[in-house]
VMD Tcl script that draws the C-alpha trace (Angstrom):
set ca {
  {-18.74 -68.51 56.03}
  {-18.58 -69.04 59.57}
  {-19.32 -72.82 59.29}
  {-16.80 -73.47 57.06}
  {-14.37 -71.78 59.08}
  {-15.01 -73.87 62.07}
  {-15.03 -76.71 60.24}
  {-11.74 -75.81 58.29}
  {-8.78 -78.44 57.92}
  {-6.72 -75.92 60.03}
  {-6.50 -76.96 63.73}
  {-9.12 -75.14 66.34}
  {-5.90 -74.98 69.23}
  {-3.67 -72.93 66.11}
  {-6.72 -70.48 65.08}
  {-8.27 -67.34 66.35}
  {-11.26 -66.38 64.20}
  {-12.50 -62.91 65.29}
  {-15.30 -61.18 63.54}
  {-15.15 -57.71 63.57}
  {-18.61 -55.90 63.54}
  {-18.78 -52.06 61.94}
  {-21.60 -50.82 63.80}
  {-23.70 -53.57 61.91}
  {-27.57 -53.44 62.42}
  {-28.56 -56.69 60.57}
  {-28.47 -58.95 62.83}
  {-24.57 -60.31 62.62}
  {-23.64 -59.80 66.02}
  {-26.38 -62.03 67.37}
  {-25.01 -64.64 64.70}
  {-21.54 -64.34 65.71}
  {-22.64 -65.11 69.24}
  {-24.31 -68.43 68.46}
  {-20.91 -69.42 67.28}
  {-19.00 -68.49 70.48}
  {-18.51 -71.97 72.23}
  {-16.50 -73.00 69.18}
  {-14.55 -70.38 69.84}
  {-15.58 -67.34 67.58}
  {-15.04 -64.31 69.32}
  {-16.88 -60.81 68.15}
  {-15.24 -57.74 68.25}
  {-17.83 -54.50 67.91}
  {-17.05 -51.13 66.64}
  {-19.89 -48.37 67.03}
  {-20.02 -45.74 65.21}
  {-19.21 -47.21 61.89}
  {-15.42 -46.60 60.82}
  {-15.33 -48.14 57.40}
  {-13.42 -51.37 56.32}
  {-9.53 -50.42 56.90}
  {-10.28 -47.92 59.79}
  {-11.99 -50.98 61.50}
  {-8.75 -53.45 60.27}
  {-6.92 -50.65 62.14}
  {-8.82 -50.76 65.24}
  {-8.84 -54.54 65.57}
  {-4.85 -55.15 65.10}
  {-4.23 -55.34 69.14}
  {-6.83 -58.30 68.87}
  {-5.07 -60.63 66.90}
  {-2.55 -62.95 68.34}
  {-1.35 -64.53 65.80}
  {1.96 -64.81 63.72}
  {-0.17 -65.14 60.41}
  {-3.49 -63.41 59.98}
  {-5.56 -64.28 57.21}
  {-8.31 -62.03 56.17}
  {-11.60 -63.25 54.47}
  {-15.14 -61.69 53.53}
  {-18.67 -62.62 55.23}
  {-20.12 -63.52 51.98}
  {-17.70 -65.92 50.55}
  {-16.92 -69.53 51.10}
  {-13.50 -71.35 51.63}
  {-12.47 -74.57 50.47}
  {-11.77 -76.32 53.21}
  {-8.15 -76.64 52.73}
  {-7.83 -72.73 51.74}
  {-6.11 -71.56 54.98}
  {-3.64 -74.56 55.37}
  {-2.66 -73.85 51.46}
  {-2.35 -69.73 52.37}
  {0.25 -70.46 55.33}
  {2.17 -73.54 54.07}
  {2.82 -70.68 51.66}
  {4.31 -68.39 53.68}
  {6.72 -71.33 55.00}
  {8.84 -69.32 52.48}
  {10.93 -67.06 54.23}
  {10.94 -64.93 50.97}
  {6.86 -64.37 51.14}
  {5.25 -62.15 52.85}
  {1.70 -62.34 51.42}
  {-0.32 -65.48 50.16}
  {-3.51 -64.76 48.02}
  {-6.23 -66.93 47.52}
  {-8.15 -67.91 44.18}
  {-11.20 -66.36 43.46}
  {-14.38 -68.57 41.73}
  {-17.08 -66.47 41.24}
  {-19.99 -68.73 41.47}
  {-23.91 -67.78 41.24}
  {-25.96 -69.71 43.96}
  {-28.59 -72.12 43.01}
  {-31.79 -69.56 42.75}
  {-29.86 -66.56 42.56}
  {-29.13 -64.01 40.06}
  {-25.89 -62.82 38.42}
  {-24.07 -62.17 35.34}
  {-21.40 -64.00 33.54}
  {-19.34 -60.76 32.80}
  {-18.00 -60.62 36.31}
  {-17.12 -64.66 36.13}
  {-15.35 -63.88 33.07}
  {-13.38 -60.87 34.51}
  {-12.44 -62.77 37.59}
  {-11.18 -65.93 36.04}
  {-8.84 -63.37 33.64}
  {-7.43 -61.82 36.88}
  {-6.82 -65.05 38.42}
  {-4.79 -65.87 35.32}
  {-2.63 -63.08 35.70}
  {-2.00 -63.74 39.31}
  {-0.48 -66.96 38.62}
  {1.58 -65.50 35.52}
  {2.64 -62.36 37.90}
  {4.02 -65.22 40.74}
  {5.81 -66.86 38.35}
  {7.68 -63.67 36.73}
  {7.99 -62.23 40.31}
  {5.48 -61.11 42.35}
  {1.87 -60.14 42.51}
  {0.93 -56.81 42.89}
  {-2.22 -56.91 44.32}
  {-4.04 -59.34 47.31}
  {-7.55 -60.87 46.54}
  {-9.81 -58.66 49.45}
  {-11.49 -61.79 49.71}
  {-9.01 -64.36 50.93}
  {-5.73 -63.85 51.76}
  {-2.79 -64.13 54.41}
  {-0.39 -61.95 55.59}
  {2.48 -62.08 58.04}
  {1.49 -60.22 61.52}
  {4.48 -58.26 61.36}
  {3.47 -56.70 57.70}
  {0.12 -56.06 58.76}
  {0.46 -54.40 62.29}
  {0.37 -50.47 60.69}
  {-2.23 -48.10 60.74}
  {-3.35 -46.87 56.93}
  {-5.54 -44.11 56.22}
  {-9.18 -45.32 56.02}
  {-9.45 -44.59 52.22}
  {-6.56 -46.96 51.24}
  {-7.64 -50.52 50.25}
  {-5.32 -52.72 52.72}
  {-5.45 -56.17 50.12}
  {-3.86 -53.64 47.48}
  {-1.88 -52.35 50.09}
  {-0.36 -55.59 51.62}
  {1.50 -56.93 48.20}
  {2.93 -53.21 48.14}
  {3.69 -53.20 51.75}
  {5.47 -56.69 51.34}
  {7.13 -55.18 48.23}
  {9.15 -52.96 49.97}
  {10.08 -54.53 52.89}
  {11.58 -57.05 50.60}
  {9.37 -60.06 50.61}
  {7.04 -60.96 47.63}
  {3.23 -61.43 47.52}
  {2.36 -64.78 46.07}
  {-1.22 -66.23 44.64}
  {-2.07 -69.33 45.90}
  {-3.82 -71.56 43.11}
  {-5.21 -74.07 45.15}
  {-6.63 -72.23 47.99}
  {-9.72 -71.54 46.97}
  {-12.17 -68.76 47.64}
  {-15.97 -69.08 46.28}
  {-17.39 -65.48 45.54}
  {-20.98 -64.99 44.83}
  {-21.84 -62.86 41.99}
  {-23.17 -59.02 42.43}
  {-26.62 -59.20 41.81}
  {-27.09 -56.86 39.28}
  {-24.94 -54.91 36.81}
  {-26.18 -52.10 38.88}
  {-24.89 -53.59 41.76}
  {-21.30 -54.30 40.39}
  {-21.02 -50.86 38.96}
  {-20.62 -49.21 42.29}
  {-18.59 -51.59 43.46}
  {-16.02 -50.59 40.81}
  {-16.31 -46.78 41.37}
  {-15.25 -47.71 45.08}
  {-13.00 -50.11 44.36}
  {-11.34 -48.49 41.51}
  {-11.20 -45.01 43.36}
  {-9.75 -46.76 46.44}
  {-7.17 -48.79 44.49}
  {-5.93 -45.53 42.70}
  {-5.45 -43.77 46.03}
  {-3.58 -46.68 47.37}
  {-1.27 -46.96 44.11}
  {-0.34 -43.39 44.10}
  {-0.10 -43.64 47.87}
  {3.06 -46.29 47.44}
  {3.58 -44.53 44.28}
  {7.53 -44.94 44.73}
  {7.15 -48.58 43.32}
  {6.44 -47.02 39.77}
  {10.22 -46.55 39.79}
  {11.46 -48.98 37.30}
  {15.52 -48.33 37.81}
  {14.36 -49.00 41.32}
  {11.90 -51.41 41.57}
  {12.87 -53.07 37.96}
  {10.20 -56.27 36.80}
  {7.90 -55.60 39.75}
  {7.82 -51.92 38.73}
  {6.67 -52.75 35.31}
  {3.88 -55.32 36.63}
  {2.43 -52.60 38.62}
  {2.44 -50.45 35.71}
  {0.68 -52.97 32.89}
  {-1.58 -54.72 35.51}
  {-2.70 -51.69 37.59}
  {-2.04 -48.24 36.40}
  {-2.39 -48.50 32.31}
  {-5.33 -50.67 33.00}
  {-7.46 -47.94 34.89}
  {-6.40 -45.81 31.85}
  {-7.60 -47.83 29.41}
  {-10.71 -45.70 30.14}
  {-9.52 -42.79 29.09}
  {-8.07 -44.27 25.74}
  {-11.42 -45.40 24.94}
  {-12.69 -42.06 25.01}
  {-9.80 -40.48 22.71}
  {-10.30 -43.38 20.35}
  {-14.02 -42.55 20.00}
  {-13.53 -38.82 19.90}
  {-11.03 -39.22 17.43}
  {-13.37 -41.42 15.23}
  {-16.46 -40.10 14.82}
  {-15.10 -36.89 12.89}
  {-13.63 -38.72 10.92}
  {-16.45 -40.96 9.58}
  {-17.64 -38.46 7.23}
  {-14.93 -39.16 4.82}
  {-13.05 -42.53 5.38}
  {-14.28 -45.74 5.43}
  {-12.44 -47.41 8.40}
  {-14.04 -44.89 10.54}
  {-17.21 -45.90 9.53}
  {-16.62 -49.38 10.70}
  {-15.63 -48.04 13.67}
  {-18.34 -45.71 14.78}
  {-20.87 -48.89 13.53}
  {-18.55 -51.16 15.63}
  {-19.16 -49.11 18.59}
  {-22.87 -48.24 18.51}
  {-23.03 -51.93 18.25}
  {-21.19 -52.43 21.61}
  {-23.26 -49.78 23.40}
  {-26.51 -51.24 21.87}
  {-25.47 -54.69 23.27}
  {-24.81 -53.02 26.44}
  {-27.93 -50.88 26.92}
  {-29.27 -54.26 26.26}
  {-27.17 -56.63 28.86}
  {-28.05 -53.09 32.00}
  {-31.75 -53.03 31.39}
  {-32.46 -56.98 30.52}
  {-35.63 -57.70 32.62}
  {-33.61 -61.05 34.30}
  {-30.19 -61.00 34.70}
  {-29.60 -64.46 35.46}
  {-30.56 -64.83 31.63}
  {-28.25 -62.56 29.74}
  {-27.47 -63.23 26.47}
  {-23.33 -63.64 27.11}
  {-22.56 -61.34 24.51}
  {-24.98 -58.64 25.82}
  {-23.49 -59.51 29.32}
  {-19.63 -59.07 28.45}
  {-20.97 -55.88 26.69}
  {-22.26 -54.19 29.37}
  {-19.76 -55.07 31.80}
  {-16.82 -53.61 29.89}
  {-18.89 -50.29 29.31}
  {-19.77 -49.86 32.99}
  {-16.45 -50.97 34.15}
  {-15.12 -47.79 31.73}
  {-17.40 -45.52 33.12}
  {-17.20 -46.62 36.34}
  {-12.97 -46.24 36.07}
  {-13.51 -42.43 34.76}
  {-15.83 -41.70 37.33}
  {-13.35 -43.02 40.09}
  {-10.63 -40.64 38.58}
  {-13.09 -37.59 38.93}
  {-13.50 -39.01 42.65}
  {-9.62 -39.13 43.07}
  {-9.44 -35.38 41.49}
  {-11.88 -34.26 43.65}
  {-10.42 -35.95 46.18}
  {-13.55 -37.48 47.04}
  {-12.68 -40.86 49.29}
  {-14.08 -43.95 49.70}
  {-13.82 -44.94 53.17}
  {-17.32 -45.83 54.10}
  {-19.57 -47.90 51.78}
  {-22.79 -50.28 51.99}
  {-21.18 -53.85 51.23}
  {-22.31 -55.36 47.84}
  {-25.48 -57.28 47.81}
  {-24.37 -60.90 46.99}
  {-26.67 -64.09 47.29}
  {-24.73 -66.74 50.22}
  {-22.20 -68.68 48.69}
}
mol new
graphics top color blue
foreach p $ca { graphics top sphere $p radius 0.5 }
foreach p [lrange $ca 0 end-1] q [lrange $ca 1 end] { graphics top cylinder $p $q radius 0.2 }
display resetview
């Protein structure tokens, strides 16, 4: 990542790039220091904090008028940040999102589910920019005027989430950015991705109810209702599938339909035992893949509402295991 930031299409005497270290003990901050005549700087935080307590804590760092944000796993096209601010030339945007390609690296493994899931939320992105506004930043790759993201947020909030919200209602809009492009390994495992989701999907709901006042639809009007289909119905869907099936099964005693339906689904569960526990996942049948992921991803999206019940927070995590880009 750090090569192809220094070697970016953006000028060196217009950047900062500052890595910001969370108490790491793998070996990045002797890394970061190899890169330090090109003008990387490091800036450590020990004890750990978690991802937006440590965004917090490095805000008086950053000089800039635009800061983009980007993960240590991915890599950037090397027009990506150019295409992020040229968007923000628009004094109506706030926020400039990148597009995600999840890509599996020569020798490592992955699953096609995630590819598949990505590429459908990239789709929406551009629909959602071209209705109004996006309601959500890509955590991966994405810009953000200094002035929108100079505020402290409680460490459980997920800031990318955050920032189209933010810019929301300040009255600017968050935009995606087709061409800048952000390669994203794939999780390793469907084990892998799984927990990613309960975080993600626990820290997303905290942050949505958290700006919650942009649910208003006499208020907030088309944006209101993007935030509703693309964010809060979806992490209900969950919950639906679990009516539908309870509803079903008593019923298959005596009509026919039902029948179908309680086959239908111990088909999809039998295709996604199959796609969890298949000895190689860079070999997953697609089927058995795109099983599986939409069965975890429901499980995983009920077990981040227990969290948010329980009011169990996310703030501090392992990162995901992903191969280099």
């Amino acid at each position: 990542m750090l090569d192809g930031l220094v070697q970016s299409d953006y000028p060196a005497a217009r950047r900062q790039i500052v890595v910001v270290s969370d108490g790491s003990t793998d070996g990045t901050d002797a890394l970061v220091k190899e890169y330090a005549h090109l003008g990387v700087e490091l800036l450590r935080h020990s004890p750990r904090l978690g991802k937006t307590e440590l965004e917090n804590f490095a805000m008086t760092a950053l000089t800039g008028e635009i800061i983009v944000n980007t993960d240590a796993s991915v890599a950037l096209a090397p027009d990506a940040v150019w295409r992020l601010v040229a968007a923000l030339e628009d004094p109506r945007v706030g926020v400039s999102s990148g597009r995600d390609i999840s890509v599996a690296s020569v020798g490592a493994t992955g699953h096609g589910g995630e590819a598949a899931y990505v590429g459908y939320e990239m789709w929406l992105r551009d629909l959602e920019t071209e209705v109004d506004a996006i309601v959500g930043s890509s955590g991966c790759l994405y810009a953000v005027r200094a002035g929108l993201h100079r505020r402290q947020l409680p460490g459980y909030l997920a800031r990318d989430f955050s920032s189209a919200l933010w810019a929301r209602l300040n009255g600017f809009r968050a935009v995606s950015v087709r061409d800048a492009i952000c390669f994203v390994p794939r999780a390793a495992s469907m084990r892998v991705e799984f927990n990613r989701k309960v975080r993600t999907m626990t820290r997303g709901l905290e942050t949505l109810f958290y700006h919650g006042r942009l649910l208003n639809p006499f208020r907030y009007g088309v944006f209101s209702w993007l935030l509703w289909s693309h964010k809060l119905i979806r992490w209900l869907v969950p919950w639906a599938v679990v009516a539908c099936a309870v509803a079903v099964i008593p019923l298959a005693a005596s009509a026919w339909w039902a029948q179908v339906g309680v086959v239908g689904l111990a088909l999809g569960l039998g295709l996604a035992a199959l796609g969890w526990w298949w000895p190689h996942q860079e070999r997953v049948p697609k089927l058995c893949s795109t099983a599986a992921y939409f069965v975890s991803g429901t499980i995983a999206g009920l077990l981040a509402w227990a969290n948010v019940v329980r009011g169990r927070r996310a703030s501090l995590w392992n990162p995901t295991p992903r191969a280099q880009s």
